[in-house]
C-alpha positions as CSV (number, residue, x, y, z in Angstrom):
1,X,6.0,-38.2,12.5
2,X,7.7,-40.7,10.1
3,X,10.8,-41.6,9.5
4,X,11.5,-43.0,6.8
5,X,13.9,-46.5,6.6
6,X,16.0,-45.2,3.6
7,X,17.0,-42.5,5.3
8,X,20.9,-41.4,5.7
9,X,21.3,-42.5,9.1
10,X,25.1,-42.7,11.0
11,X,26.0,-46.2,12.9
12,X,25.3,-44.5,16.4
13,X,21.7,-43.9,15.2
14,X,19.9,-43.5,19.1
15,X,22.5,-41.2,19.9
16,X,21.7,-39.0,16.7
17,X,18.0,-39.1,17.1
18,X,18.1,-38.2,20.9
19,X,19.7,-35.3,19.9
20,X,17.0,-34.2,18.2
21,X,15.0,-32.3,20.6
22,X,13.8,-28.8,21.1
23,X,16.5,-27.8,23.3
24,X,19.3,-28.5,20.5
25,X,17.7,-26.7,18.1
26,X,20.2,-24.1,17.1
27,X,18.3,-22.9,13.5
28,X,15.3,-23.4,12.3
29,X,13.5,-22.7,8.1
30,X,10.2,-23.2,7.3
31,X,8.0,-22.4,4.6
32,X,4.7,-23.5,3.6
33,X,1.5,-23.0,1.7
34,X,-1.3,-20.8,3.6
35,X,-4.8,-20.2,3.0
36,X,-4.8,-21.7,-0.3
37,X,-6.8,-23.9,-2.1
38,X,-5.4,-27.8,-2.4
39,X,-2.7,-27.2,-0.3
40,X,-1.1,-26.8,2.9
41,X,2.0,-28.7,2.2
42,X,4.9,-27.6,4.5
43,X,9.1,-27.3,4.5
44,X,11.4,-27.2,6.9
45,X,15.3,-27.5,7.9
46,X,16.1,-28.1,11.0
47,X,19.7,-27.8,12.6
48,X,20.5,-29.2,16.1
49,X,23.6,-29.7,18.0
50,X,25.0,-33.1,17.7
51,X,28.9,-32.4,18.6
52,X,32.0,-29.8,18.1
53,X,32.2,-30.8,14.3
54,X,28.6,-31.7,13.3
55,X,25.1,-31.0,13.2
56,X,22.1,-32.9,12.5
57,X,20.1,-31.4,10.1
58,X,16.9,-32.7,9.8
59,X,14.3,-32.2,6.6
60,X,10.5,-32.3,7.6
61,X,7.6,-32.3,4.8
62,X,4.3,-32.3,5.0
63,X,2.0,-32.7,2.1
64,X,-1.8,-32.1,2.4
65,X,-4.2,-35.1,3.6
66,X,-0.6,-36.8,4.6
67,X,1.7,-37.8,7.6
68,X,5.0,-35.3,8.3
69,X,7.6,-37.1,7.5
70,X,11.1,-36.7,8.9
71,X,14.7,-37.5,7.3
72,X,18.0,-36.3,8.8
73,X,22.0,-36.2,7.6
74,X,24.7,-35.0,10.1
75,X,26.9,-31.8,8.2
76,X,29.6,-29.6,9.1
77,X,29.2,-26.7,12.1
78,X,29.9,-24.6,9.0
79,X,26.6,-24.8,7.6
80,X,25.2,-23.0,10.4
81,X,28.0,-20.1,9.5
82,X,26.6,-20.2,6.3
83,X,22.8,-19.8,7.3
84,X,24.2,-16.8,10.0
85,X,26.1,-15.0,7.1
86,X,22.8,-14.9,5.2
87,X,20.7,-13.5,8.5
88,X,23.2,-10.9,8.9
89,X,23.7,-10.1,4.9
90,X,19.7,-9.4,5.2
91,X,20.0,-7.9,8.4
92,X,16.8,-10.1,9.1
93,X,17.0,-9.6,12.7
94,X,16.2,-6.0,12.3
95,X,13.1,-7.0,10.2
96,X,10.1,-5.0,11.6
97,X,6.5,-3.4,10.2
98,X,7.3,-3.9,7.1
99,X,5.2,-5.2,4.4
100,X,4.5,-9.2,4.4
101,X,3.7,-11.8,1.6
102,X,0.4,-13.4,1.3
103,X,-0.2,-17.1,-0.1
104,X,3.0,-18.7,1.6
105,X,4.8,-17.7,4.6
106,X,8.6,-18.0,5.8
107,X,10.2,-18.2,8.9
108,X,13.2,-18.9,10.8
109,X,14.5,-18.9,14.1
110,X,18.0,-18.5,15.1
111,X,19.7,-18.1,18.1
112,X,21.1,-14.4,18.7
113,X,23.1,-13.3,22.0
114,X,21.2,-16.4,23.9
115,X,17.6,-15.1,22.7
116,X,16.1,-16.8,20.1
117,X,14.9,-15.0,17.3
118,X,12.0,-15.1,14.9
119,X,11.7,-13.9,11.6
120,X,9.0,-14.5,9.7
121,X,7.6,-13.4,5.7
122,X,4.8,-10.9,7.6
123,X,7.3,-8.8,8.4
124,X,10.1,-8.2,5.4
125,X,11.7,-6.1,3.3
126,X,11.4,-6.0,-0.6
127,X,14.1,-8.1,-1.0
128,X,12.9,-10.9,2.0
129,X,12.1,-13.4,-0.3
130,X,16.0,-13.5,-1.5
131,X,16.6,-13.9,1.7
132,X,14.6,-16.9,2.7
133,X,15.7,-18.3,-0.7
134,X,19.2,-17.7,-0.2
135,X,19.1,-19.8,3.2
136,X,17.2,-22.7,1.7
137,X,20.0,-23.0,-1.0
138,X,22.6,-23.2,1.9
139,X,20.1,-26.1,4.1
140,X,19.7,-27.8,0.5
141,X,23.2,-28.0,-0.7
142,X,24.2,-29.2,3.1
143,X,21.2,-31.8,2.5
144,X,22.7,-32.6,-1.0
145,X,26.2,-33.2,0.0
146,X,26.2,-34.9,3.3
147,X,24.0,-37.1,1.1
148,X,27.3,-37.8,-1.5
């Protein structure tokens, strides 16, 4: 993984990035190109626990024939409000044998009474896709403004 210098990093950098680890993961988007000619680039927002008012939210990308790269911003606790309201709005943990989408897949993981949960485009509603969409536009705008 690389991580790139220009990053947005806080002053208290190791203490950020050892935060990053699989047990702080507390949500988790990812989208990316499948079975497709030219591509099998890849997405994804991660949130992890950093402290009572923040979160690390780290962006990943992978673009074919490339290394993953790896940038991260600390945001408000609120943003991962923001992606819950949108799980529940969907009701995307009750997602089940449903049709899926083909060409691209979507997933997240969120925490849910201490299990973690897994959602994914193979099984979703009609409507799925504005549902992955809608909790990309929270992840980005987070991005965007802890960015400002």
């Amino acid at each position: 993984m690389e991580s790139a210098p220009e990053a947005n990093r806080p002053d208290n950098t190791l203490s950020v990035e050892d935060s990053i680890t699989d047990e702080n993961m507390v949500f988790d988007y990812y989208e990316a190109a499948v079975a497709t000619v030219g591509g099998n680039d890849s997405e994804e927002y991660v949130l992890y626990k950093y402290d009572d008012d923040q979160l690390i939210l780290a962006s990943y990308s992978k673009q074919e024939d490339s290394e993953e790269t790896m940038y991260y911003r600390l945001v408000p606790v609120s943003v991962l409000d923001d992606c819950m309201k949108q799980v529940k709005n969907y009701k995307m943990r009750k997602w089940k044998n449903v049709s899926g989408l083909t060409g691209r897949i979507y997933v997240v993981k969120f925490m849910d009474k201490g299990e973690m949960i897994r959602v994914s485009s193979d099984y979703m509603p009609d409507n799925g896709i504005k549902a992955f969409d809608s909790i990309r536009g929270v992840l980005v705008a987070a991005w965007s403004k802890a960015g400002k």
